[in-house]
C-alpha positions as CSV (number, residue, x, y, z in Angstrom):
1,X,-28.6,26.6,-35.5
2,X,-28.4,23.2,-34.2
3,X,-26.6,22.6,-30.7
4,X,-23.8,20.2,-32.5
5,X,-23.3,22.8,-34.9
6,X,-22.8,25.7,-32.7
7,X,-20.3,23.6,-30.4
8,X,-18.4,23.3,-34.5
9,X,-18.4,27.2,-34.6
10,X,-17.2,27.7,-31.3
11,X,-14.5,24.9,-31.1
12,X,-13.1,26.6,-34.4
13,X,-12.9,29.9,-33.2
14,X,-11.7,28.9,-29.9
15,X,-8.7,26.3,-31.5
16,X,-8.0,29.5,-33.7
17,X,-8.0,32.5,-31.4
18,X,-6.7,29.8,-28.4
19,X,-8.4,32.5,-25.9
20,X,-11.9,34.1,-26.6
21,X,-14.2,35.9,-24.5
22,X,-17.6,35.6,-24.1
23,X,-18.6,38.5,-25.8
24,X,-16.7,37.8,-28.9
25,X,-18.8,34.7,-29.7
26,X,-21.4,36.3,-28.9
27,X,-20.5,39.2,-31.9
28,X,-18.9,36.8,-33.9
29,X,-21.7,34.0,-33.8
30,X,-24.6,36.4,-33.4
31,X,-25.6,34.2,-30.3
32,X,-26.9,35.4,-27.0
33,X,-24.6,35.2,-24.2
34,X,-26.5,33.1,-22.2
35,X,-26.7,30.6,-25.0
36,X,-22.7,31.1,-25.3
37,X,-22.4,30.0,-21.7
38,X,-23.9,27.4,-21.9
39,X,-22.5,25.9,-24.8
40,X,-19.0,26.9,-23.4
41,X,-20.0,24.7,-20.2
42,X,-21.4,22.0,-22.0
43,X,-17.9,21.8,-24.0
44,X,-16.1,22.1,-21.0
45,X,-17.7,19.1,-19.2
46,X,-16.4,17.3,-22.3
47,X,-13.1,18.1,-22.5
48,X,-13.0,20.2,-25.4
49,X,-11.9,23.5,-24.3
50,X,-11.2,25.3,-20.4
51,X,-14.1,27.6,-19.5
52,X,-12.2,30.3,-18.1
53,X,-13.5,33.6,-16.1
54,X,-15.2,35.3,-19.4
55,X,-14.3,33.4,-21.9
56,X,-12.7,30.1,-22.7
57,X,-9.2,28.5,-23.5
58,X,-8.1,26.2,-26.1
59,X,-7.4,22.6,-24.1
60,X,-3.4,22.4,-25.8
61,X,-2.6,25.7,-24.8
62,X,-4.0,25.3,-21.5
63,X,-2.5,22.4,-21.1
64,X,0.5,23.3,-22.1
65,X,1.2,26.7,-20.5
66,X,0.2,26.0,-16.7
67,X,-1.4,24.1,-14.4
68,X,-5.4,25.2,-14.4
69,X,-7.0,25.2,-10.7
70,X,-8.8,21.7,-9.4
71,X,-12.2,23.0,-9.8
72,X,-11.5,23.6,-13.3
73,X,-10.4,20.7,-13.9
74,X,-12.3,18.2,-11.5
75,X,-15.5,18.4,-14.4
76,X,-13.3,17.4,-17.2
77,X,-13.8,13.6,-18.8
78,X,-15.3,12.0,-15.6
79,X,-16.6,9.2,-16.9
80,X,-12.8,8.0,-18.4
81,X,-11.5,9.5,-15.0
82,X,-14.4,6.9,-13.1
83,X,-13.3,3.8,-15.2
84,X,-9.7,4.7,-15.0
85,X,-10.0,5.4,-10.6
86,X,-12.2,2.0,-10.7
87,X,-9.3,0.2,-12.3
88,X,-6.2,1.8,-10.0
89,X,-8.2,1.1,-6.9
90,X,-8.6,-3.0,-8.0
91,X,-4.4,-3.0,-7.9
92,X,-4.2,-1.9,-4.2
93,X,-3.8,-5.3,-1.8
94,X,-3.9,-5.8,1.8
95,X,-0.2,-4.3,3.4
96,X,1.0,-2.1,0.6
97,X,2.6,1.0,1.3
98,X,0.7,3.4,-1.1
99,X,1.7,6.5,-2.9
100,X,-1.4,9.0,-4.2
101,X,-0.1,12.0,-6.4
102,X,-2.4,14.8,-6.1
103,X,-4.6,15.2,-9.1
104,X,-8.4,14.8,-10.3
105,X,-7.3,11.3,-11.9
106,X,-6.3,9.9,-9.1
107,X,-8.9,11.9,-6.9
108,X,-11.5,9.1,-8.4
109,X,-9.5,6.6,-7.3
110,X,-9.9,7.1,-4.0
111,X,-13.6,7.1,-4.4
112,X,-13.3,3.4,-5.5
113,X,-10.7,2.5,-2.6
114,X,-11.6,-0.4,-0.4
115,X,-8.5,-1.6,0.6
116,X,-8.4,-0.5,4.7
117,X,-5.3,-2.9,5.3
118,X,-3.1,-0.6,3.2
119,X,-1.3,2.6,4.4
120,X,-1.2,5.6,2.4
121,X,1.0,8.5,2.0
122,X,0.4,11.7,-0.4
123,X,0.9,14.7,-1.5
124,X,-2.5,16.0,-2.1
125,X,-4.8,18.1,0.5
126,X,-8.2,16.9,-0.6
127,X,-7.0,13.4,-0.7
128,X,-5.6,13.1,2.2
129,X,-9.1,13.9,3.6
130,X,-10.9,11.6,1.8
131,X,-8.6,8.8,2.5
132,X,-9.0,9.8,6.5
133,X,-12.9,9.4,5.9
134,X,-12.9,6.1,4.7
135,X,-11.4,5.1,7.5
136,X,-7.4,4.5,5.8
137,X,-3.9,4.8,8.0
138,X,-2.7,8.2,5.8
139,X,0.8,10.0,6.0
140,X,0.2,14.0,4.2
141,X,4.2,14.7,3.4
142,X,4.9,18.5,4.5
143,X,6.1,21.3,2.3
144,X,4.6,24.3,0.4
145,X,1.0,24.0,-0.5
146,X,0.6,24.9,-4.0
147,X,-2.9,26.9,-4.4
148,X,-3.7,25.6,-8.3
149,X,-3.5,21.9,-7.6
150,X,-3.7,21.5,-3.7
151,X,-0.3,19.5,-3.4
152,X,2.7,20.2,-1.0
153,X,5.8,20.3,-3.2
154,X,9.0,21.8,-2.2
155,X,12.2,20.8,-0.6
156,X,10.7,19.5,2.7
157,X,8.1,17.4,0.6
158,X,11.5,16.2,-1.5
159,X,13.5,14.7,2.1
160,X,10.0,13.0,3.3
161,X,9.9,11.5,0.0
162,X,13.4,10.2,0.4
163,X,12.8,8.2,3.3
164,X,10.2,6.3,1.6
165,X,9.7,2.7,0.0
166,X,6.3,2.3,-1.6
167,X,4.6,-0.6,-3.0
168,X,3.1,1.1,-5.7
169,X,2.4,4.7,-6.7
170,X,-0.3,6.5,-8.5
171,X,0.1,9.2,-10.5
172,X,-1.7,11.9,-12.8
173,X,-0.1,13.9,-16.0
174,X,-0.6,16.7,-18.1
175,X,0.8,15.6,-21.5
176,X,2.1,11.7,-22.6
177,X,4.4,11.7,-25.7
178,X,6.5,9.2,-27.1
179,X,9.6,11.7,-27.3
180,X,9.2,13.8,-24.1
181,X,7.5,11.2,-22.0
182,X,5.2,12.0,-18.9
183,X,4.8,16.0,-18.7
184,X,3.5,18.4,-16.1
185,X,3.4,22.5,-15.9
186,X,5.3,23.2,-12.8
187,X,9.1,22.2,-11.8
188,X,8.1,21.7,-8.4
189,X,5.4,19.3,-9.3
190,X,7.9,17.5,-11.2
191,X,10.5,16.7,-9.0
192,X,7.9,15.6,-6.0
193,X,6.2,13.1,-8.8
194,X,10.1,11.8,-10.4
195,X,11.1,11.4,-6.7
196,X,8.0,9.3,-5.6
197,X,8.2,7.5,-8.9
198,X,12.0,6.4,-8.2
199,X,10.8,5.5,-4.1
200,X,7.8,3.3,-6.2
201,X,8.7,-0.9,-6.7
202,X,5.7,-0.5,-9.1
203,X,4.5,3.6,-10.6
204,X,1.2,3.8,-12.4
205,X,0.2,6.9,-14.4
206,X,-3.7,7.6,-14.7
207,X,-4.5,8.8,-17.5
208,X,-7.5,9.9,-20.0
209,X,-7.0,9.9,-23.5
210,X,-7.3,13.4,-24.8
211,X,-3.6,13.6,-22.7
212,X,-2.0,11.5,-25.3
213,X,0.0,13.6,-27.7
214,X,0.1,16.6,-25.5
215,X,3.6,17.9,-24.1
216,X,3.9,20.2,-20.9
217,X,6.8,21.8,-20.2
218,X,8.7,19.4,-18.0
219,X,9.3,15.7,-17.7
220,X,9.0,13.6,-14.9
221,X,9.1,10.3,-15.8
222,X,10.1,8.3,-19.4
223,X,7.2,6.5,-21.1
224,X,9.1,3.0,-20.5
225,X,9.4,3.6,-16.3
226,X,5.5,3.5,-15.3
227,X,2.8,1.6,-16.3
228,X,0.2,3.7,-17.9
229,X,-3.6,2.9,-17.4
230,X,-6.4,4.5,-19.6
231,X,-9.5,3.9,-21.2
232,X,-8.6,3.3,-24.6
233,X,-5.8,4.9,-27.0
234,X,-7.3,6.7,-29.6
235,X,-3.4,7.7,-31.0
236,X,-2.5,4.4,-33.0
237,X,1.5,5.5,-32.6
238,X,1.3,4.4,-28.7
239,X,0.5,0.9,-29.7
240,X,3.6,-0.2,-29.6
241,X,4.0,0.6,-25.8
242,X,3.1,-2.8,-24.0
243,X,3.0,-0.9,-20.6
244,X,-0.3,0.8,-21.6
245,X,-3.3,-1.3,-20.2
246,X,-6.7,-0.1,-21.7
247,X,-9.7,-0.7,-19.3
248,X,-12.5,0.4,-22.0
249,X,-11.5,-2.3,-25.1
């Protein structure tokens, strides 16, 4: 069987079962398991299921459920993730007051920063240390460090937030829909990113295309309040949204 039409088998009976293990594709496919691993990895690097301990996870469900850990997550669509972090970092300009929301998204566009006349505040662990590498003034807000996504949310993370006015803020999402707006798994999460979105003169949303259409369980922001910035919509109902800039036309 041909590699494309094994990745058909087992994105069918992954979309069906929405959690397999290993050793079911393996019984149901007649496939090695090393061969299964592979192909489970290779999917995963492209964003069409979670590789999980043992098995793998349909990408809605996961999605849709909970927040999966950075290092699940960091491998997923990195070449929209690079174009769409090379875009965000162009917007930064010399004295803004910056807000970075945690995330993989916005985790690229740090790697494209240049800007060393800015200040920066965030939420995010990882980024916080990057930012102090490349030499930037950064502010990490306190509060309770949440393990899955590295970010301090929490009511101490809410009253620094308050005191805040930022230039412009950058943000990542789990789901974009036209009826239940920007989406994310976790309450806390969600109140941290609305907050800094409401302290933000301008709020930009980072986003890859397979997170159009999805919906996670809580909303943070309306479609019509951020700019969204992606590499190009492949849902024609979003079309109609003139605060979507594509940066892969």
């Amino acid at each position: 069987m041909l590699a494309e039409e094994r990745f058909s088998e087992i994105l069918k009976l992954v979309n069906e079962h929405k959690t397999i293990t290993v050793q079911e594709l393996t019984e149901l496919l007649d496939m090695s398991e090393s061969t299964i691993r592979r192909d489970l990895t290779t999917l995963h690097k492209k964003g069409k299921l979670i590789k999980v301990h043992g098995g793998a996870t349909a990408v809605n469900m996961a999605q849709y459920t909970r927040d999966e850990s950075v290092a699940v997550r960091q491998d997923l669509n990195i070449d929209e993730k690079v174009q769409i972090g090379k875009y965000a970092s162009s917007l930064i300009e010399k004295d803004d007051f910056v807000y970075i929301d945690a995330g993989t998204t916005t985790d690229f566009l740090i790697d494209f920063l240049t800007e060393q006349d800015a200040v920066y505040v965030t939420n995010g662990i990882m980024h916080a240390k990057k930012l102090t590498q490349k030499g930037c003034i950064v502010y990490l807000i306190g509060g309770e460090l949440k393990e899955a996504t590295l970010a301090l949310v929490g009511e101490e993370a809410m009253k620094t937030l308050g005191r805040y006015h930022f230039t412009k803020g950058f943000f990542g999402t789990n789901g974009i829909h036209i009826e239940s707006g920007c989406t994310t798994p976790d309450i806390r999460e969600a109140a941290i990113k609305e907050m800094a979105i409401l302290r933000s003169a301008k709020a930009y949303i980072l986003a890859d295309s397979t997170k159009f259409g999805q919906v996670a369980p809580v909303t943070f922001s309306e479609l019509d309040a951020v700019d969204i910035i992606t590499t190009k919509l492949k849902d024609a109902t979003f079309n109609k949204y003139k605060n979507i800039v594509e940066v892969a036309k």
